[in-house]
C-alpha positions in Angstrom: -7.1 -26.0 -23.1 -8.9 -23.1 -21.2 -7.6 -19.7 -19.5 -8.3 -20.4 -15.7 -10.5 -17.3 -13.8 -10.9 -16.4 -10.4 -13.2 -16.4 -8.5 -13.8 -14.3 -5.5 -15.0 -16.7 -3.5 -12.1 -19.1 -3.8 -9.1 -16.8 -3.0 -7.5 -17.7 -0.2 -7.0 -13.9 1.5 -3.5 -13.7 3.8 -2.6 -10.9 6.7 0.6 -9.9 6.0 2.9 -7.4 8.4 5.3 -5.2 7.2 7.6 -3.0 9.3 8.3 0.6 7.8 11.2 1.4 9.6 13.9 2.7 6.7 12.6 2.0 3.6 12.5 3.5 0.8 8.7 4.9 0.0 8.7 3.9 -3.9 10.4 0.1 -2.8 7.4 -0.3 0.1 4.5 1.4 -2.4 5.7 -1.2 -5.3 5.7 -4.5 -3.2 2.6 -3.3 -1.0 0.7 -3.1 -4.2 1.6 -6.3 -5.9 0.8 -8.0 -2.4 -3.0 -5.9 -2.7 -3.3 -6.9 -5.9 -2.5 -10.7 -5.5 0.0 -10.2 -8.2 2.7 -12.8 -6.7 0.0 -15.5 -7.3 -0.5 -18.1 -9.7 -4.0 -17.6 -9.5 -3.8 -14.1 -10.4 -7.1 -12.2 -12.5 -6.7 -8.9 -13.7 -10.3 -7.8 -13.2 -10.6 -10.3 -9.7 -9.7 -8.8 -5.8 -7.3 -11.4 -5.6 -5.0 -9.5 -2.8 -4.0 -10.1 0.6 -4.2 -7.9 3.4 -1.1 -5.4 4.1 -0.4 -4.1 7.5 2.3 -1.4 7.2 3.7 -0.5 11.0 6.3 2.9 11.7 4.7 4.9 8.8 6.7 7.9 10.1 10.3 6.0 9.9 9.5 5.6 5.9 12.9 6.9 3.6 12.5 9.5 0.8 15.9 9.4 -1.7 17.0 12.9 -2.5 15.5 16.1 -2.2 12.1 14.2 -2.4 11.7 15.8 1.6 11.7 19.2 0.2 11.2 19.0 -3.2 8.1 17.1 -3.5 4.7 18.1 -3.0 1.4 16.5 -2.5 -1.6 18.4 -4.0 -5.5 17.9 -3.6 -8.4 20.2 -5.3 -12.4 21.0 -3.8 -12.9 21.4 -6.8 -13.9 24.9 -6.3 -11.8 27.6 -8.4 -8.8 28.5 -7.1 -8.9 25.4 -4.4 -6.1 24.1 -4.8 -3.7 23.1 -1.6 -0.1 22.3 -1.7 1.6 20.5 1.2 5.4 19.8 1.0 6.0 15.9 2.0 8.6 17.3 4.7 5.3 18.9 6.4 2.9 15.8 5.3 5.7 12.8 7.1 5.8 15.0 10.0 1.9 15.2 10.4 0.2 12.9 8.5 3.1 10.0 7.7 0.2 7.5 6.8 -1.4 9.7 4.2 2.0 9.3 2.4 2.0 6.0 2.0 -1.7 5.7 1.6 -1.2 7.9 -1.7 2.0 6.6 -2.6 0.2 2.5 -2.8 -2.6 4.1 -4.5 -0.6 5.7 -6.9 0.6 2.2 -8.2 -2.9 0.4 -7.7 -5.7 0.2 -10.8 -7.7 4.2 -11.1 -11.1 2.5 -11.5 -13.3 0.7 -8.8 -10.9 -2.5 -8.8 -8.5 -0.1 -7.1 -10.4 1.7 -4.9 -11.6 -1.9 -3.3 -8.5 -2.9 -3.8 -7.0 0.0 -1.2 -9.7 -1.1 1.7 -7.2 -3.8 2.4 -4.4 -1.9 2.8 -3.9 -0.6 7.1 -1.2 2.1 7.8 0.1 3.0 11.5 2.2 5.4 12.6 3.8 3.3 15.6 4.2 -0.5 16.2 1.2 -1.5 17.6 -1.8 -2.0 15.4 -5.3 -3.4 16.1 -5.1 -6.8 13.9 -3.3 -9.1 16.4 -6.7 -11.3 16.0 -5.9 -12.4 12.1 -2.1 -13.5 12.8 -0.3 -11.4 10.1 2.7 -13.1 8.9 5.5 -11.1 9.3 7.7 -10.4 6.3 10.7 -8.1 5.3 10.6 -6.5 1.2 13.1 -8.7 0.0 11.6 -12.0 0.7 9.7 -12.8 -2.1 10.4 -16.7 -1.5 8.0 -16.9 1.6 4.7 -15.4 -0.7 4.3 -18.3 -2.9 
């Protein structure tokens, strides 16, 4: 008996639509990466792009538990001494919601180049209307894991 391997070229890649509007950020980043990932499939190769497409609408209507609002904050370096920057996640949902998220999903995804493709898939809006009508996302709510397989 041999171990089955994907290959790229015969993944079947989904759209799928998911609405942001009051849930939790860990809950969303946790599900958003299994679906980049592929992770819910029974194909699935740990070293193969065997994700779907995410489309994640009302970035801005996202939940943080706690005191995550004021508590938390979201650092980035130049790289140059002393260039470090510190931005609260209060300030960062109010300007930039979809960053958020963005680093949120890539916190959970691969730190290599698997992940970093991996990410390319993954579309963020601030509002409801997005710009992938053409690929007929299906739409789906966090807790239906059912409709994946």
């Amino acid at each position: 008996m041999k171990t089955y391997m994907a290959k790229e070229k015969e993944i079947n890649k989904r759209w799928f639509l998911i609405d942001g509007t009051d849930v939790v950020l860990g809950k969303l980043s946790v599900f958003v990466a299994n679906l980049l990932r592929g992770k819910s499939k029974p194909t699935f190769t740990m070293h193969v792009d065997a994700g779907d497409f995410v489309i994640i609408t009302n970035a801005e209507k996202v939940r943080l538990t706690g005191n995550k609002l004021k508590q938390k904050i979201s650092y980035r370096h130049s790289g140059y001494p002393g260039g470090i920057k510190g931005i609260s996640y209060d300030k960062l949902m109010k300007e930039n919601p979809e960053r958020a998220v963005r680093l949120a999903v890539k916190g959970m995804l691969p730190h290599n180049r698997l992940g970093r493709r991996v990410i390319g898939k993954l579309k963020i809006y601030r509002g409801e209307d997005h710009s992938h009508s053409a690929q007929k996302p299906e739409v789906i709510k966090i807790n239906e894991y059912s409709k994946l397989k």
